[in-house]
C-alpha positions in Angstrom: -80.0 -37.7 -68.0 -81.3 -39.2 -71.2 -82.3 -42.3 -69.4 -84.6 -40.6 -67.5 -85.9 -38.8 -70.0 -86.7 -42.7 -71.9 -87.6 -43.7 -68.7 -90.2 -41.3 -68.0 -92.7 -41.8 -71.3 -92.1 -45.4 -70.5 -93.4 -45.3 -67.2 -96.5 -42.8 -67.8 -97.6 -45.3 -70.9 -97.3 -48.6 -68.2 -99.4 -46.6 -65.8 -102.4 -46.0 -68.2 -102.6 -49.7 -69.0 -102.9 -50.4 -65.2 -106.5 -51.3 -63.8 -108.2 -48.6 -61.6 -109.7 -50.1 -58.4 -111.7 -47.2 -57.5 -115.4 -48.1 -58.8 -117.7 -49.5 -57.2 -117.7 -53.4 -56.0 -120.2 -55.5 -57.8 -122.4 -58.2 -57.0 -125.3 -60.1 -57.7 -128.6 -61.0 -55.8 -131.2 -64.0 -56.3 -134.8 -64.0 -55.3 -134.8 -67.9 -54.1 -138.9 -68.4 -55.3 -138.7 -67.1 -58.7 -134.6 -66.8 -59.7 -134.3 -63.3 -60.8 -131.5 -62.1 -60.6 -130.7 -58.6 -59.6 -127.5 -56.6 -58.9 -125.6 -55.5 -55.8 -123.3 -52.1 -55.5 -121.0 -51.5 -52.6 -118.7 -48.6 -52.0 -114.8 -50.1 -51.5 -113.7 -49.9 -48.5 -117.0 -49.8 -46.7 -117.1 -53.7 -45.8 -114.5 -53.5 -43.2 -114.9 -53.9 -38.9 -115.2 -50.2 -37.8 -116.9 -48.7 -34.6 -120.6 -48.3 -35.9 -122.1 -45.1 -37.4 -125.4 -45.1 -37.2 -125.6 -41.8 -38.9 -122.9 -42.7 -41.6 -124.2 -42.8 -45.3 -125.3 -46.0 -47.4 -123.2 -47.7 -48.7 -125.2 -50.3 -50.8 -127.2 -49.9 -54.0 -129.6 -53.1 -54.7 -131.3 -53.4 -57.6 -134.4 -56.4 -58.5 -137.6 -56.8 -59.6 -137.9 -52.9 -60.5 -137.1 -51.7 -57.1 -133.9 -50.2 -55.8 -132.8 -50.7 -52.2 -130.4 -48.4 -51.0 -128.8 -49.1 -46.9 -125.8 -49.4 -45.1 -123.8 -52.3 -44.2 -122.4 -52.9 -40.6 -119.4 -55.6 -40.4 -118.1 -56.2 -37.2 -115.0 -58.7 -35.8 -111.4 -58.6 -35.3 -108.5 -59.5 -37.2 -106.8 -61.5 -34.6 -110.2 -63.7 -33.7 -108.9 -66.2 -35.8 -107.1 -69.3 -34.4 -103.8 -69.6 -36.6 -102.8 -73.1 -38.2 -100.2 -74.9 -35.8 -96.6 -75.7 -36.8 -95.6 -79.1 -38.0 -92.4 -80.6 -37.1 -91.5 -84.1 -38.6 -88.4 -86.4 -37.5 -87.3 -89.6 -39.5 -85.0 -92.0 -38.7 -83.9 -94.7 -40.5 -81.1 -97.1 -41.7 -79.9 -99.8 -43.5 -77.4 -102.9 -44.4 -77.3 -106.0 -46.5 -76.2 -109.5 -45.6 -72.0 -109.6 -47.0 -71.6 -105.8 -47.3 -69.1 -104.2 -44.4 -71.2 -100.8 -45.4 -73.7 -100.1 -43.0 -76.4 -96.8 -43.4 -78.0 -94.8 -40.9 -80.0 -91.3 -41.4 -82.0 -88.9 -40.0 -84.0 -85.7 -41.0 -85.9 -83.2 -39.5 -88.5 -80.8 -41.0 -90.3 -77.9 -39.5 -93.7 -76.9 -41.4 -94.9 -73.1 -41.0 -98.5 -72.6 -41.0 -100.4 -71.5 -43.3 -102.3 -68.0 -43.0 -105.9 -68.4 -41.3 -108.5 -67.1 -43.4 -110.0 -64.5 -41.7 -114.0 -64.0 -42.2 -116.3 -61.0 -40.3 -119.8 -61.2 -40.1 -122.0 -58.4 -40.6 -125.9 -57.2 -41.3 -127.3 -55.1 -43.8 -130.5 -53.1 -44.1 -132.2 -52.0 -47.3 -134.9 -50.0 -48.1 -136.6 -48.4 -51.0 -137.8 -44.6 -51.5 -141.7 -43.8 -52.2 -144.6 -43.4 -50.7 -144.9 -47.8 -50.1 -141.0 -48.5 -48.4 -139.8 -52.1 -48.9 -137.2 -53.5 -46.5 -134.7 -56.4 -47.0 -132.5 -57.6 -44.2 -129.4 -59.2 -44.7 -126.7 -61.5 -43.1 -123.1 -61.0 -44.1 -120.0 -62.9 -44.1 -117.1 -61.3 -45.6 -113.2 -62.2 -45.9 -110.6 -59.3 -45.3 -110.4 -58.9 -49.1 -114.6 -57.4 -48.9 -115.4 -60.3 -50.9 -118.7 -62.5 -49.4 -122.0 -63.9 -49.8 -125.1 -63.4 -47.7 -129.1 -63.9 -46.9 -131.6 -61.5 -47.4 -135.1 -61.5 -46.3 -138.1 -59.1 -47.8 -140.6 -57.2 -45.8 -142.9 -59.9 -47.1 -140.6 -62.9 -46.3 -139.6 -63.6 -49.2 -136.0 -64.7 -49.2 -132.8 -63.7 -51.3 -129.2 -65.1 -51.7 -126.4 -62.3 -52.1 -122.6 -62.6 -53.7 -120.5 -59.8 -53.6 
């Protein structure tokens, strides 16, 4: 019993040295004529294939050049869409002797290769708008990897275009 009773201060103090994961995920955002630079906010978990919502809430907070857009993101795909690596399987023969020697060498090996993973990417759209009496509108392209990491292309209302990290 005293064991778990060392144990148990031991654990709680590991714990609180253990990231959280439950803020927001962070990007940036780049006007492509002028290079400023602006930041992206997406909820976790929201940059995953579900069956659209059009009524769901947003789930993305852009801020640049004193505005902040705020829209929802729509990723769509499957898991399985992605064509997995083959398998490799490699045979060697060989052999050997030397002119006076009775000794004569002959081998073989086989190997069998698994594949790797596939990376699996989902494409998706996002639409951003600003609050006030003048709305501004950016529209963006998405690719994302099953982690919710990606990059995309925005466009403004006025065409002016922006590239996205996240």
């Amino acid at each position: 019993m005293k064991r778990f009773a060392l144990l148990v201060p031991l654990v709680v103090a590991l714990g609180s040295c253990a990231p959280a994961v439950t803020g927001p995920q962070l990007g940036r955002i780049v006007n492509g004529s002028t290079g400023e630079e602006g930041t992206v906010s997406i909820v976790r978990g929201t940059l995953r294939p579900v069956v659209a919502d059009p009524f769901a809430p947003d789930n993305v907070t852009i801020e640049i050049g004193g505005q902040t857009y705020r829209g929802r993101s729509q990723v769509v795909g499957r898991a399985g869409a992605a064509l997995p690596a083959g398998w490799g399987l490699s045979v060697g023969v060989g052999g050997s002797t030397r002119p006076g020697d009775a000794g004569q060498a002959l081998g073989w090996d086989t190997r069998l290769d698994s594949p790797r993973p596939a990376e699996v990417s989902y494409s998706g759209n996002l639409i951003a708008r600003t609050a006030g009496a003048r709305v501004r509108t950016l529209t963006c392209t998405l690719t994302v990897d099953a982690r919710e990491r990606g990059f995309g292309e925005c466009t403004g209302e006025n065409g002016t275009k922006y590239a996205l990290q996240f």
